[in-house]
N, CA and C of each residue as an Amber inpcrd file, in Angstrom:
protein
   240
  -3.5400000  -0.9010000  -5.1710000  -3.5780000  -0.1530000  -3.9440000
  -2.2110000   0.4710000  -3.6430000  -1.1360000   0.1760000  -3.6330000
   0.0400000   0.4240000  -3.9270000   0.6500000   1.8170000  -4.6570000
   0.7850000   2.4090000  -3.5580000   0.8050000   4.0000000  -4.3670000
  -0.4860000   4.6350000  -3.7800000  -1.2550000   4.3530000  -4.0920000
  -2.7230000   4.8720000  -4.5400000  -3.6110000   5.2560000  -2.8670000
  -3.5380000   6.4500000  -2.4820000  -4.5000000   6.0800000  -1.2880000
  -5.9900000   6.1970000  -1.4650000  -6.4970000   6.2710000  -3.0180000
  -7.3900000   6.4320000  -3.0100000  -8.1440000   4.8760000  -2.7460000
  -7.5510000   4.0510000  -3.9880000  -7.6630000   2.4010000  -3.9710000
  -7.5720000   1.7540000  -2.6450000  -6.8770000   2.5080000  -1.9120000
  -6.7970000   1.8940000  -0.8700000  -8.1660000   1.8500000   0.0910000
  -8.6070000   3.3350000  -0.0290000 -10.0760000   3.8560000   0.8060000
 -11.0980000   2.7520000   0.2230000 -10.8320000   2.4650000  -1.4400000
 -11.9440000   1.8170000  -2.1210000 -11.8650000   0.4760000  -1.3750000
 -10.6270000  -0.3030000  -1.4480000 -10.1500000  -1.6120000  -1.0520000
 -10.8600000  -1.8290000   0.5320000 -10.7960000  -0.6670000   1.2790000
 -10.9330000  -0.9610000   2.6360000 -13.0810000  -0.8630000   2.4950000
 -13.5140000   0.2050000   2.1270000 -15.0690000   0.1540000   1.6520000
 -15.7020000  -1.3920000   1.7320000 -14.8690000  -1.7620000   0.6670000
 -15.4520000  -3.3790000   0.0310000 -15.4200000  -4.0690000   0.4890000
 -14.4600000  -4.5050000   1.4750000 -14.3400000  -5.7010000   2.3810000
 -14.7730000  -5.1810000   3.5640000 -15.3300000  -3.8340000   4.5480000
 -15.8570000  -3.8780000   5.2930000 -17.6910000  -4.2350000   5.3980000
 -17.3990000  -3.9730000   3.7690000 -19.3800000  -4.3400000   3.6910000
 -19.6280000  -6.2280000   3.8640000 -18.5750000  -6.7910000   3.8790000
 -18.6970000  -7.9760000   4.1000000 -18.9640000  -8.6870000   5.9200000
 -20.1820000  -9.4600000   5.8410000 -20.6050000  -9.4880000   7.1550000
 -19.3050000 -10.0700000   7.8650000 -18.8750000  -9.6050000   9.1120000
 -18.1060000 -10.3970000  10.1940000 -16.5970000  -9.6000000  10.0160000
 -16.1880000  -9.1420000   8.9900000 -15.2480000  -7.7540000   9.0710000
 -15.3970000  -6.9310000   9.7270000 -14.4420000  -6.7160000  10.6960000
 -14.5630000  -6.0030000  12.4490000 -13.8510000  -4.4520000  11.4700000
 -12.4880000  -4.6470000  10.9670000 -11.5860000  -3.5370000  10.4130000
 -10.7840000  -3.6290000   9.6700000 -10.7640000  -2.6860000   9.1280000
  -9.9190000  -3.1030000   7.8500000  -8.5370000  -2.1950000   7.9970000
  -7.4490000  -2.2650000   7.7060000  -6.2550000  -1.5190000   7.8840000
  -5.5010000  -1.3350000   6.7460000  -5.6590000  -0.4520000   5.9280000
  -4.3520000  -0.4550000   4.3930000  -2.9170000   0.5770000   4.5770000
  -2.3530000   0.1560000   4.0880000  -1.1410000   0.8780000   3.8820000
  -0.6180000   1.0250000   2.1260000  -0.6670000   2.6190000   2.0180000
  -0.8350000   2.6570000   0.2170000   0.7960000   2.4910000   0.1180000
   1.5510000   2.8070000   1.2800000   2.8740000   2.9240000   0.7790000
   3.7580000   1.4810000   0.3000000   3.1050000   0.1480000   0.8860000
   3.7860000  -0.6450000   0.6790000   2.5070000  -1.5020000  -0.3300000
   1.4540000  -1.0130000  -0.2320000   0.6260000  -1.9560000  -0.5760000
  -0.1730000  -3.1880000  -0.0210000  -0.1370000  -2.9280000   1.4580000
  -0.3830000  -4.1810000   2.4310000  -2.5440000  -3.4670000   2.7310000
  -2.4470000  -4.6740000   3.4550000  -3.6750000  -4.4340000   4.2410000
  -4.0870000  -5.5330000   5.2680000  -4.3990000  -4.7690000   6.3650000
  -4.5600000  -5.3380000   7.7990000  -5.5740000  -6.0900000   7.9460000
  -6.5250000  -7.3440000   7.7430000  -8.4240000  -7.2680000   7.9220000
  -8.0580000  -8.1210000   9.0320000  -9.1690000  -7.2520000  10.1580000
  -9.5490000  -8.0740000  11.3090000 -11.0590000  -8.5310000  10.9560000
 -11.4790000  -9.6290000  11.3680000 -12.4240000 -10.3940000  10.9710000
 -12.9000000 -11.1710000  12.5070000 -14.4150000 -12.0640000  12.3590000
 -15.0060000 -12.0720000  13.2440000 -14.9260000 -14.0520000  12.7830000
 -13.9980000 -14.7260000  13.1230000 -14.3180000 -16.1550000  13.2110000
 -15.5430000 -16.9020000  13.1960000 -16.3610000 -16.3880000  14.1370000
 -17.6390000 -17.0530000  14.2270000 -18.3450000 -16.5230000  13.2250000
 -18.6130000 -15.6230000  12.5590000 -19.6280000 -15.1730000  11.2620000
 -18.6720000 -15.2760000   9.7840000 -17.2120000 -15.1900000   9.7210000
 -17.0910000 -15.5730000   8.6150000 -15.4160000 -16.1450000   8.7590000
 -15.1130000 -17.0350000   7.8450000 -13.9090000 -17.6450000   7.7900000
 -12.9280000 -17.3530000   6.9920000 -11.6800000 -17.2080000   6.9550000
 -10.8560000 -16.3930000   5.8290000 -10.4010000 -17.0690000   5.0060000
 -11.2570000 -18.5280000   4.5250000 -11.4610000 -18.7670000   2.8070000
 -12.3370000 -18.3390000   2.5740000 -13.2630000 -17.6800000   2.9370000
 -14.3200000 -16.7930000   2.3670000 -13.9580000 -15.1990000   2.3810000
 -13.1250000 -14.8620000   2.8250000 -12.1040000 -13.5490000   2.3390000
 -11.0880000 -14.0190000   1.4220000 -10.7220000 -14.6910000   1.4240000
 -10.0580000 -14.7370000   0.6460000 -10.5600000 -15.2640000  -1.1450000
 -11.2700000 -15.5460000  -1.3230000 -12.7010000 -16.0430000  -2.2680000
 -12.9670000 -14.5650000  -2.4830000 -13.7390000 -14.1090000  -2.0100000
 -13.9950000 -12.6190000  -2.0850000 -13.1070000 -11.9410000  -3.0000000
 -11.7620000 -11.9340000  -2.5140000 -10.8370000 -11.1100000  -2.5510000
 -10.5220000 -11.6220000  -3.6250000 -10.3540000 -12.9980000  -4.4300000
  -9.9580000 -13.2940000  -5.6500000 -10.9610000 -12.7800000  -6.7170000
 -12.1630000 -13.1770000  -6.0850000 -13.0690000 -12.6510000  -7.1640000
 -13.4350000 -11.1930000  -7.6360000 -12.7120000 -10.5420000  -7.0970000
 -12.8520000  -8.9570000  -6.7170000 -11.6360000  -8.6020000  -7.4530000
 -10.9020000  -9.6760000  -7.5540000  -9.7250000  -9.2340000  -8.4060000
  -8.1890000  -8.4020000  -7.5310000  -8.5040000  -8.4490000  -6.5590000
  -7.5590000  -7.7110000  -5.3380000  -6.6570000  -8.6910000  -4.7940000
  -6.9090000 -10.2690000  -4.9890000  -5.8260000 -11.0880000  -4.8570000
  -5.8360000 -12.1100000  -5.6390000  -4.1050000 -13.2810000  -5.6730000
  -4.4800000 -14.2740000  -6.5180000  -3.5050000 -15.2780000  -5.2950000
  -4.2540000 -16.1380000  -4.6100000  -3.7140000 -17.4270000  -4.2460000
  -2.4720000 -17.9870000  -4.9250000  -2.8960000 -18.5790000  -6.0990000
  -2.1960000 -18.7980000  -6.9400000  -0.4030000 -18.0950000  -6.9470000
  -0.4230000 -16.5490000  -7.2780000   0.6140000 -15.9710000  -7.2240000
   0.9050000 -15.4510000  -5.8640000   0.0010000 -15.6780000  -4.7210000
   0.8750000 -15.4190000  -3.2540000   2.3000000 -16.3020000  -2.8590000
   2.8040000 -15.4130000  -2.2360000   4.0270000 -16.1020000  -1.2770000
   3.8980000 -15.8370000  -0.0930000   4.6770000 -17.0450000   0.4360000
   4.7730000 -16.9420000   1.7080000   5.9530000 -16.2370000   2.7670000
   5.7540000 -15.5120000   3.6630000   7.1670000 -14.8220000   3.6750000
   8.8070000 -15.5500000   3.7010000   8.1420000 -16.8040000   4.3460000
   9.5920000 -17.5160000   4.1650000   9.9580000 -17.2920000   2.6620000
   9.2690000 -17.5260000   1.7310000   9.2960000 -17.4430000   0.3820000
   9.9260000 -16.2110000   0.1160000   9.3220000 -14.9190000   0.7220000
   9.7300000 -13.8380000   0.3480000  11.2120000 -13.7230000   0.8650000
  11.5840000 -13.9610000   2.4330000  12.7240000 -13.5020000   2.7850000
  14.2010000 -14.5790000   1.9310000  13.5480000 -15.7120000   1.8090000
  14.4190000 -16.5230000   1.1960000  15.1450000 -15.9060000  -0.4630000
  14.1600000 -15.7380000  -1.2260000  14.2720000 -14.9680000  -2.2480000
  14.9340000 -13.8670000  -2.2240000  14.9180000 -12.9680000  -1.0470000
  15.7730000 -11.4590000  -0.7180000  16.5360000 -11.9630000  -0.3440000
  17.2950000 -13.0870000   0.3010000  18.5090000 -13.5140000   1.0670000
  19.6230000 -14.0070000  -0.4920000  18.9600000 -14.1450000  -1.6050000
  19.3060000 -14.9030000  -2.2960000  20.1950000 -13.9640000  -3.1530000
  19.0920000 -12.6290000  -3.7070000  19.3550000 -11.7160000  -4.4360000
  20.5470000 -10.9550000  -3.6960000  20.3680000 -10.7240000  -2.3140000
  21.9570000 -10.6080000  -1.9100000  23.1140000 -11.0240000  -1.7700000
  22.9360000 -12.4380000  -1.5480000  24.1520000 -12.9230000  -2.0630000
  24.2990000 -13.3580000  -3.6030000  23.3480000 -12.4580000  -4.6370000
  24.1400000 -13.0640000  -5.5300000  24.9360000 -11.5560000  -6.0640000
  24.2300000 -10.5540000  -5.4990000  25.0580000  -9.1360000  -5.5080000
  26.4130000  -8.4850000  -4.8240000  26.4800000 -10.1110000  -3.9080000
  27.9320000  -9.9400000  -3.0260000  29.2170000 -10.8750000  -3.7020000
């Protein structure tokens, strides 16, 4: 999706056909995406299930932002 606003239109398609997905929000420039979802009809291990099996995410290789900012805090000081 990243780059791509087409992937992105596709990305947002697919997960709105899923029951209890209120909206979906992408951004091609960074590669993100927004999903608002409906608690009572579906739960977001079942987006997120979806989303692995769809091939659009991997648990596995997510971070967490502490993860992320820690890692950028790091790479700067090792460039200072």
């Amino acid at each position: 999706m990243h780059g791509n606003l087409q992937n992105g239109k596709t990305f947002a398609r697919t997960v709105l056909a899923l029951e209890g997905i209120t909206s979906v929000k992408t951004n091609p420039v960074i590669g993100s995406a927004l999903i608002h979802f409906d608690e009572k009809r579906i739960k977001h291990k079942q987006i997120i299930g979806f989303l692995e099996k769809k091939g659009y995410f991997s648990l596995a290789k997510a971070r967490t932002s502490d993860q992320v900012i820690k890692h950028a805090a790091e790479m700067i000081l090792e460039h200072l």
